[in-house]
N, C-alpha and C positions, 0 to 999 in steps of 0.2 A: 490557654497555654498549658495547663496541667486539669488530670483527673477530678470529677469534680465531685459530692455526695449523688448530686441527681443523675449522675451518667452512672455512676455504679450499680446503684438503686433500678434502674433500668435494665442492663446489665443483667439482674439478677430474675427479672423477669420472663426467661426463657426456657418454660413447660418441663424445668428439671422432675423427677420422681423422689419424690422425699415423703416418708409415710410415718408417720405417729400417732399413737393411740387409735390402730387398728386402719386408719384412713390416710389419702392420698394428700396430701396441702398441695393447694392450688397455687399459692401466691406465698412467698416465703417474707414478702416484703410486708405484705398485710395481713400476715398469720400470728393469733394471737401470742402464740409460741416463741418465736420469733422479733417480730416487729422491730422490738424495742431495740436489742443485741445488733439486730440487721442495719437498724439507724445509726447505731453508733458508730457498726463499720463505716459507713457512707461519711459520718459525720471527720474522721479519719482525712478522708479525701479534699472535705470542705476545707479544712486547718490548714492540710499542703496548700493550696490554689487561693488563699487568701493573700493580697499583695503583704500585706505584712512578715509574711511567713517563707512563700515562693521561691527567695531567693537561697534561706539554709536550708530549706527541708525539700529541694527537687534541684534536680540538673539536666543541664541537657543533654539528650540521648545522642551519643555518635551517630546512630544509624537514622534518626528521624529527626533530629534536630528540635522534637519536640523535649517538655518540660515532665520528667517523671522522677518520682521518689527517689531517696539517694539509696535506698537499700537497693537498687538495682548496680549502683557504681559499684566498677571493677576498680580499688584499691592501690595507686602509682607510689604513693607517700603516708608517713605518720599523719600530716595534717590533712590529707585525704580520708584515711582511716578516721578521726577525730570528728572532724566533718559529718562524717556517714554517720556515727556512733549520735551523736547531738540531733539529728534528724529521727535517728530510733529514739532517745530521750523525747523527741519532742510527740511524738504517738501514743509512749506509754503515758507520760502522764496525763492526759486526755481520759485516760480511765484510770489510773491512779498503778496504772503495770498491771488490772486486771485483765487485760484480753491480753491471754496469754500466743494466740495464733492469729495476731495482728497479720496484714500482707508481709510486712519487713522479715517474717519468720519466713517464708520457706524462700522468698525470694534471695534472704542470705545464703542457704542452702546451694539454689541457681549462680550467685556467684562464686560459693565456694567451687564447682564442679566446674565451671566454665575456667576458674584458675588454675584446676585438675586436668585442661583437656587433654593433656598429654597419656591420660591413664586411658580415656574413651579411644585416643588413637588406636593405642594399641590392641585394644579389642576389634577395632572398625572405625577405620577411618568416613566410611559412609554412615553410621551412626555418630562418630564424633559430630559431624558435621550437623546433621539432623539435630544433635543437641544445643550446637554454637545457634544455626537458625532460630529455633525457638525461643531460646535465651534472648535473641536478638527481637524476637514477635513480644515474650512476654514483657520484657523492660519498655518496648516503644508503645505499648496500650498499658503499661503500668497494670498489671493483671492483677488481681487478688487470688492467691495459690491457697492451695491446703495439700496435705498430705497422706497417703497411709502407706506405712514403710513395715508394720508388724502382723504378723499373721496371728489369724482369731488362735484364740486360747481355748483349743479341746481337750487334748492330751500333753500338759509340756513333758513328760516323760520319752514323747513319739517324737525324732524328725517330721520334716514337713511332707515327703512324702511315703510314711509310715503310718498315715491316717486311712481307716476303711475307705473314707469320700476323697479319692487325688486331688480331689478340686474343691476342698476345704479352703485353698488357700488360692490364690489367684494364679492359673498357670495359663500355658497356652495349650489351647483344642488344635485350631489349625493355621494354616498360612496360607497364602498364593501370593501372585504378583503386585496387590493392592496393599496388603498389611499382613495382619496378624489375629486371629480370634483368641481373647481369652475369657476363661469363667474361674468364679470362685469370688471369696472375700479378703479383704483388708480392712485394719483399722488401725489408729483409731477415728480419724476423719473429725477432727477438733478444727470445727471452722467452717465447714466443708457449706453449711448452711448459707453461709455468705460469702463464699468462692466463685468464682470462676472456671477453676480447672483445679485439677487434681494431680500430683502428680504419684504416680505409683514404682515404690522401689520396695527394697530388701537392706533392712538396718543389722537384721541377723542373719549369722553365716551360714552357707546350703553346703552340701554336701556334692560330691563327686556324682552324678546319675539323679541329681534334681535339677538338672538343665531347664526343664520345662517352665521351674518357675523363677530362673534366675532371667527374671526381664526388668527392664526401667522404660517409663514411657506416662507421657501424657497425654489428658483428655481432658474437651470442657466438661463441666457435672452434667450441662444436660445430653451429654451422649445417649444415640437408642441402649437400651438394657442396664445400662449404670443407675442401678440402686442405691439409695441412701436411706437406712433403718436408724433413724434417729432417739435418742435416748430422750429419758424423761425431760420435758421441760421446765426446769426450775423458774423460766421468766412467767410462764403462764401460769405456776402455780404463786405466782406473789401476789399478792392482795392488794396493793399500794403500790407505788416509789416512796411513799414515807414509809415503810415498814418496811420492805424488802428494795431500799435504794442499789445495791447493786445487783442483786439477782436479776431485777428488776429490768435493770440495763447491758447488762455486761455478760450474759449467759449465752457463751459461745458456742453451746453443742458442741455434745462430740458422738459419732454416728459409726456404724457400720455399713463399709461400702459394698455393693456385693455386683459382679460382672457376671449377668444373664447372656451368656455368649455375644461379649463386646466387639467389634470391629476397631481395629488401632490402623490408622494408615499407616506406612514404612517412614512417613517423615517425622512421625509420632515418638517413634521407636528411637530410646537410647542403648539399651543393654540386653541384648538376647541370646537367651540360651548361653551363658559364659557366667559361671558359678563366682571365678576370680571377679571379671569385671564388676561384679554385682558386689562385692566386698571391696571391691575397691571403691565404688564409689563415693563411699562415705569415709574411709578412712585413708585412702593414699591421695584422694583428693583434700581440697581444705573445706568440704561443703559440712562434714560434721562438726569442725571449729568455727564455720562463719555462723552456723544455725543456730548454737550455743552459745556462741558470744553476742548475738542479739540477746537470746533469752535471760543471758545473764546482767544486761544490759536492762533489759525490762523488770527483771527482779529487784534491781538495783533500786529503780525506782518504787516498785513494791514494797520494800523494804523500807524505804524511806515513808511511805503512806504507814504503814501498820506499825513505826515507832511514834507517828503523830497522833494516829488514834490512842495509844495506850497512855501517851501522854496528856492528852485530853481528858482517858478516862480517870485518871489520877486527880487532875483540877477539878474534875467535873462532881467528885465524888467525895473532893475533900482529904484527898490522902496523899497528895503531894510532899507535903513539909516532914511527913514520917521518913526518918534513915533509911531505914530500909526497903521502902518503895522508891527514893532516890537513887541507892544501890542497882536496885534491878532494873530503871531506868537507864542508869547510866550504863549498865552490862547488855542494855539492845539497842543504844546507841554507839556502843562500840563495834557489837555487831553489823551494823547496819552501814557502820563508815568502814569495816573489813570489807566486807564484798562490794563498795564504791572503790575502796583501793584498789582491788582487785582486779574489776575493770579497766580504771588507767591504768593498772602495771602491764596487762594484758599488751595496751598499746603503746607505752611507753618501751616494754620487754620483745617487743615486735620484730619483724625481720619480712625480708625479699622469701621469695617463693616464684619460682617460675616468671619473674618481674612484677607479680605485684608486692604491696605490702599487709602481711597478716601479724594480726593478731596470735603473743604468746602461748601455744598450745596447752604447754601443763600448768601456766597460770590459770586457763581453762578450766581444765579438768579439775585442777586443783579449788578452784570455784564451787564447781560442780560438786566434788564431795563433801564440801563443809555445807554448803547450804541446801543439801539432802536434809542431812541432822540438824542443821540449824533452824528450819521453817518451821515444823515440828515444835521443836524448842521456842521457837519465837512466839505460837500458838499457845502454848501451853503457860507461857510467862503470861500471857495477857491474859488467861484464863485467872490467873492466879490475884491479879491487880484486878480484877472485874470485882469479882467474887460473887456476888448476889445481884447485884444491879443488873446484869445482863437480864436475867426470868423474871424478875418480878414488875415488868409492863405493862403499861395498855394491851389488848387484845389485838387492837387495830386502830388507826388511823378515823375510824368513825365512834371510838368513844369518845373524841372530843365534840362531837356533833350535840350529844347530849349534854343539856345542860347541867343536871344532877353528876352525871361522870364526869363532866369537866372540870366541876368544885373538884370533887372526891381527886381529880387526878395531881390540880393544882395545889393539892392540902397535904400529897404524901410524896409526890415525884418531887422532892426537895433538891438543888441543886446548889453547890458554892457557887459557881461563878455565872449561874444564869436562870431562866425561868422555867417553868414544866417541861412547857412544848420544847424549849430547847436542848434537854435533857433526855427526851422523851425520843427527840429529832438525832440525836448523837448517838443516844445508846441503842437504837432502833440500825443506826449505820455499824457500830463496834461489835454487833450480834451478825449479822450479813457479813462481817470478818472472819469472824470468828467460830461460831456457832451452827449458823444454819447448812441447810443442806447445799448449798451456793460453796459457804466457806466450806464445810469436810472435802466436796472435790476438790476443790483447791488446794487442799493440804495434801489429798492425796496426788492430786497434777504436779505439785511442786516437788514430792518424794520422790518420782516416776518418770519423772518425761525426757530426762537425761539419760533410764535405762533402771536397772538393778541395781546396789549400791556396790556389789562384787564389780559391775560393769567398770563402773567409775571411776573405781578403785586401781581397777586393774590397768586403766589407761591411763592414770595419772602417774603410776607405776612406769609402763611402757614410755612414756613423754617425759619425763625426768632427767635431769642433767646428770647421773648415777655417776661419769665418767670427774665430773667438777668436784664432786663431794672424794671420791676414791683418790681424789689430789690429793689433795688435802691431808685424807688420812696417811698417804705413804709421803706426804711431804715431814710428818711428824715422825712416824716411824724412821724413815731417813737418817735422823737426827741422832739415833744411838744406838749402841749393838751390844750382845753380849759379851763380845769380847772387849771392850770398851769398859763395861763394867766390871769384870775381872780382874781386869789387869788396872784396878785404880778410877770410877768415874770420876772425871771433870767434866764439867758442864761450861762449852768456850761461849764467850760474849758471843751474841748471834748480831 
């Protein structure tokens, strides 16, 4: 009745072109790089499809009657919204809110636009359409999406078509009666390794005479010519699950897509050639609020994981009952219940939109700009409670093999509240947070992936109730005048 791990896993077996470290991978599903990340996606699926779970975390689809994820629901009510939102809680912690481009990520996006279609109308009703379809294809096979909405980083100085190569950047070569050819690249393709289909837009704004690459359209990854140039693998370089537990598992790639003169059929096609449409799609629609309030959603739960690690590392280390480790404790467990508030107020603060019901926008944004600087900050605190414990470890996971290093590890790996290996097993998880090269992307994923912090800034700005607060102020002002105080202030019972 719903998506299962093994139909995805499956699924994912289809001759896509994905290359790392100089070679083609064969099988993404049994690629050492891979595997583990790819499982977990799958393992996603198994959670939904379990009778225990079935009923909050999938619904049924209008158009198939079948049983798929709730992040594909289109939004009628608050408790609809809540709903959906508890079904995103129930994926992220399955990894603890580290897969940051679970499927519920762009498929929130799909609903936001689809709440938008009024904007694709009016670009093209034959494209609106083509987009309702699909929306309609990807919700009833519950698809696993990925994205790449930003053009590669040569020149940011240059517009996009003020690069020597025009086709730096994903545009369209030609057209006829069947589609549309385009070449060039996108990124960043976070996920892209255990997707399905891709869908490709423009997050940033074009210019009047860069028509060519003001397009939106999808494709499955294994399309002829669609390249996927995937970055280092963190899972492959882990040694262990004991020593590198989430690298290990949870290393979602993130890749450069690049289009060797692609073929897009016309049913494919949402946004062509129309520079407006292609800004709008993410901001006069609701697809850049659904996208981010998942994320925000999933951080939520993040958040909630990296205040229990640090709090662990405090018992574990003995420095609990100090003040001022309780202090700092308690200053990122405040943090960590502000952006859970956040999140309800978002749906609590909610409102109708074209009939559905969305989520708070500048509660959003305003999300968004604190826990830019607060991730960072949250890294940096737990760095500060580690202190020395994090470096000074076993090498791996096979010094306990030895018998000689096993004494030696048991004699110096001291722990308050438990034995080596359990100390050894904690702080080997609080480095993979923190420290390793797994955790720096993710500090830098979680700076970044909402945009620039000017970006953030400036739409939390934009989405503000300016007009509620400027009450306010001339409701005071109101209240007394200069001639008022000239001729004698009094101040009447209010």
């Amino acid at each position: 009745m719903a998506k299962t791990g093994a139909e995805h896993l499956k699924s994912l077996q289809d001759g896509r072109v994905v290359y790392l470290n100089g070679k083609l991978v064969d099988d993404v599903t049994t690629h050492p790089a891979y595997r583990n990340a790819v499982g977990a996606a799958a393992s996603l699926y198994d959670f939904q499809a379990h009778p225990d779970n079935i009923d909050w975390m999938t619904f049924e689809s209008p158009t198939s009657g079948g049983r798929v994820n709730r992040c594909w629901q289109l939004t009628k009510s608050y408790e609809e919204l809540v709903a959906r939102r508890r079904a995103i809680e129930g994926w992220s912690r399955l990894s603890g809110g580290w897969l940051g481009r679970s499927p519920d990520h762009i498929a929130s996006s799909m609903v936001g636009q689809v709440m938008g279609l009024p904007v694709f109308e009016k670009h093209s009703k034959e494209r609106a359409g083509a987009l309702m379809d699909y929306f309609q294809y990807a919700r009833d096979n519950d698809i696993y999406m990925t994205y790449v909405i930003i053009n590669p980083q040569a020149d940011r100085s240059k517009s996009v078509s003020e690069h020597d190569d025009e086709f730096l950047a994903t545009g369209v070569v030609d057209e006829d009666a069947e589609g549309i050819t385009v070449r060039g690249a996108k990124m960043l393709g976070t996920g892209s390794i255990m997707a399905n289909e891709v869908l490709f837009a423009n997050i940033q704004p074009l210019r009047p005479g860069e028509e060519k690459y003001a397009i939106s359209f999808a494709i499955p990854m294994n399309t002829k010519g669609l390249k996927v140039m995937s970055r280092r693998s963190y899972e492959e370089s882990a040694t262990s699950s004991f020593d590198y537990p989430l690298s290990s598992r949870y290393d979602e790639n993130d890749a450069l897509v690049y289009c060797d003169d692609v073929k897009v059929p016309w049913e494919r096609v949402f946004i062509y050639k129309d520079t407006e449409a292609a800004r709008g799609q993410f901001q006069d629609t609701y697809a850049h609020y659904m996208q981010n309030y998942q994320a925000m959603t999933r951080l939520m739960i993040k958040m909630q994981f990296q205040v229990g690690v640090a709090r662990r590392m405090c018992e574990t280390i003995g420095t609990i009952g100090i003040p001022s480790v309780a202090e700092k404790l308690g200053h990122m467990a405040a943090q960590a219940a502000m952006v859970e508030g956040l999140v309800y107020g978002m749906e609590s603060g909610g409102g109708m939109f074209n009939g559905y019901y969305v989520p708070d926008r500048n509660l959003m944004y305003t999300a968004q700009v604190l826990t830019q600087q607060l991730y960072p900050e949250f890294i940096t605190s737990m760095r500060e409670l580690a202190g020395g414990g994090l470096i000074m470890l076993p090498s791996s996971a096979e010094d306990f093999a030895d018998p000689d290093l096993n004494r030696y590890i048991n004699a110096t790996q001291k722990s308050a509240i438990g034995s080596a290996e359990e100390k050894v097993k904690f702080m080997k998880l609080a480095w993979d947070c923190i420290g390793s090269e797994f955790a720096s992307r993710h500090t830098q994923y979680e700076m970044f992936y909402a945009g620039a912090q000017f970006v953030t800034r400036s739409h939390a700005m934009r989405t503000y109730d300016w007009d509620r607060s400027a009450e306010l102020v001339d409701s005071i002002l109101d209240k007394y005048s200069l001639s008022d105080t000239i001729g004698g202030d009094k101040i009447a019972a209010e």
